[in-house]
N, C-alpha and C positions, 0 to 999 in steps of 0.2 A: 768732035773728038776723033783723032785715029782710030781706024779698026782694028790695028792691032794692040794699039795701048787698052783698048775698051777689052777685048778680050785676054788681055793679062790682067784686068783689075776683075773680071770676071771671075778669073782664076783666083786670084789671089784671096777678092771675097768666099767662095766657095772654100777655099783651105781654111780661112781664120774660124767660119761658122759652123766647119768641119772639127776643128780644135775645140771650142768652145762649147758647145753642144748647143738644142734648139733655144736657149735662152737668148744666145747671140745673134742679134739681127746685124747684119752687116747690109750697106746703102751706096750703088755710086749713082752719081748723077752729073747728068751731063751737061755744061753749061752752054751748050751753043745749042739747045732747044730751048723753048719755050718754058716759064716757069710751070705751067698747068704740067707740064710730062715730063718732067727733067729727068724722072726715076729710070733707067737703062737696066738698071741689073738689082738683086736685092735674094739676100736671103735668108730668111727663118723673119719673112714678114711678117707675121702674126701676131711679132713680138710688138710693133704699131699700130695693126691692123692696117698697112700700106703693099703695093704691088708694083710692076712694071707699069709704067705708063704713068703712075702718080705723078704728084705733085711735090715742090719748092715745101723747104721748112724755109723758117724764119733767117737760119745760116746759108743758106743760100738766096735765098732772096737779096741779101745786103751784100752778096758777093757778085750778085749778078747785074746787080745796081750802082757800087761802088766802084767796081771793076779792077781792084786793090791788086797790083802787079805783083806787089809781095807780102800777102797776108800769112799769119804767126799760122802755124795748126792748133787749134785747139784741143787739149787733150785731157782727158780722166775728168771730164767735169757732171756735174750730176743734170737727168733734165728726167721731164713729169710727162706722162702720158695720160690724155684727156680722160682714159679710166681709171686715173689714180697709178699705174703703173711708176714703180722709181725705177733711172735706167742710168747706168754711170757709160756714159758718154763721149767718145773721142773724133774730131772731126782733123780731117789730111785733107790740103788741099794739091793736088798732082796736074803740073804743069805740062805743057805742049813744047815741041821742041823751039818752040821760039820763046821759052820762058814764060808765056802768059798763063793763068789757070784754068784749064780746060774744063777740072771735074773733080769732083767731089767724093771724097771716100770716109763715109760715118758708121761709125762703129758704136750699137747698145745694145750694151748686158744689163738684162733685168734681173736687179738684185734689189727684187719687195720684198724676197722670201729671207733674202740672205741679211735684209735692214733690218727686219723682224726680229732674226737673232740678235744683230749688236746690238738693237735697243733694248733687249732685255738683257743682255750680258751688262751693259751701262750699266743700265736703272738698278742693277745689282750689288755694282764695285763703285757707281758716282755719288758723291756726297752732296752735288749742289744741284740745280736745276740743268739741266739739258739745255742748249741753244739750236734750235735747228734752223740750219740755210734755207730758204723757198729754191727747189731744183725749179731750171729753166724748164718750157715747156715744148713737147713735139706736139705738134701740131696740123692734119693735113690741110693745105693750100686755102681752103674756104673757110676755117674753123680759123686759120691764120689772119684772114682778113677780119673775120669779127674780133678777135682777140685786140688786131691794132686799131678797131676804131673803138673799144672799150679803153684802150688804153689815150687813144687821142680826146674824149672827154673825160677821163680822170684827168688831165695834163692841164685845161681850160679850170675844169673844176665846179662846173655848172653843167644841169642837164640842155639837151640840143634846146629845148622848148625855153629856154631863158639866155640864149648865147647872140649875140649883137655879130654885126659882120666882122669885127676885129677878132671876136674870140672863134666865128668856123674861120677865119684864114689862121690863125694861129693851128687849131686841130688838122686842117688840110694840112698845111705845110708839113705837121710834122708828118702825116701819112704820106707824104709825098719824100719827106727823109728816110723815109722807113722801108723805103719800094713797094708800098701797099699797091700803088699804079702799075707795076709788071704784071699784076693775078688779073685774067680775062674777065671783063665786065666789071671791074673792081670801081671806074668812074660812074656807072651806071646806079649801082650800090652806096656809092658814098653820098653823090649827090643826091637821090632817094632820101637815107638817112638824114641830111642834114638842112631839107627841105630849100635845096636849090637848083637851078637846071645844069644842067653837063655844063654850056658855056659859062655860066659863072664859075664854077668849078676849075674850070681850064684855064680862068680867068687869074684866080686865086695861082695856081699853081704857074704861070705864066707872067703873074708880077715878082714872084719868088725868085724867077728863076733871072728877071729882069735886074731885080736887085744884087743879086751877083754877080752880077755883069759890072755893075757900079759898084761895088765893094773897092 
């Protein structure tokens, strides 16, 4: 990323979390490092418990993977922090002068104190049961990778100790749709977990990628 656009989005994070007071963490992240450090600049961290030098959430990850020349911004949507924190959440994605998306700019306001009101305001003026959304989850880089290989055996549907070699390439692949493979050591980890060596690992992800070739 330019150093001059890094140190306007520096700026501009510092103004919005200046506006918002310390509930608003504001996030940029740079997408032409490594997903382990992507974090550049951040502030009123606390509110994730993350820093400079952090780590890839899960929206950059598939950003860094997919490499989507014109992805949507996501914005006002809700996501969960690993202590239960609610955070209503807006992700910009801020391009390089040649149109491509260089970096990342995420905006969350935790409002656990402020949901605690409406739901009692609700539960006061609503006549029927309540529906609540599951908010998306923040997640730092390592706690990300366990997240998706909990999700890659719920997807199979049996624990690792009963899955035949169709059901881990079926789990691999999708950790491999998912960018789980960009987080440092992440192939070491998964083939551990799913009781096979790196090579067949690479093996699986490498017939994957064979067949798309042939699509």
């Amino acid at each position: 990323m330019e150093a001059g656009k890094l140190e306007l989005l520096k700026q501009v994070a510092k103004g919005i979390a200046r506006q918002f007071g310390s509930n608003c963490e504001v996030v940029v992240h740079d997408l032409s490092r490594h997903p382990d450090h992507s974090i550049v600049a951040i502030e009123n961290g606390h509110v994730t418990g993350r820093e400079v030098g952090g780590g890839a959430s899960h929206v950059v990850l598939e950003q860094m993977k997919e490499a989507d020349a014109q992805p949507e911004d996501h914005l006002c949507y809700l996501t969960r922090t690993p202590d239960g924190k609610i955070l209503k959440s807006s992700t910009v994605y801020i391009r390089n002068n040649r149109g491509r998306v260089s970096a990342i700019l995420s905006i969350n306001y935790d409002i656990s104190a402020l949901s605690m009101v409406e739901q009692a305001v609700h539960d006061l003026v609503s006549t029927g049961e309540p529906e609540q959304a599951e908010p998306e989850k923040i997640v730092n880089v390592n706690e990300l990778l366990d997240d998706l290989i909990a999700q890659s055996v719920a997807l199979v549907g049996k624990p690792v100790a009963l899955m035949n070699k169709d059901d881990k390439v079926r789990a691999i692949r999708f950790l491999s749709d998912s960018g789980a493979f960009l987080v440092t050591k992440s192939g070491d980890k998964v083939a551990k977990y799913f009781g096979i060596s790196k090579y067949t690992l690479y093996s699986y992800i490498d017939s994957k990628q064979e067949g798309k070739r042939h699509d």
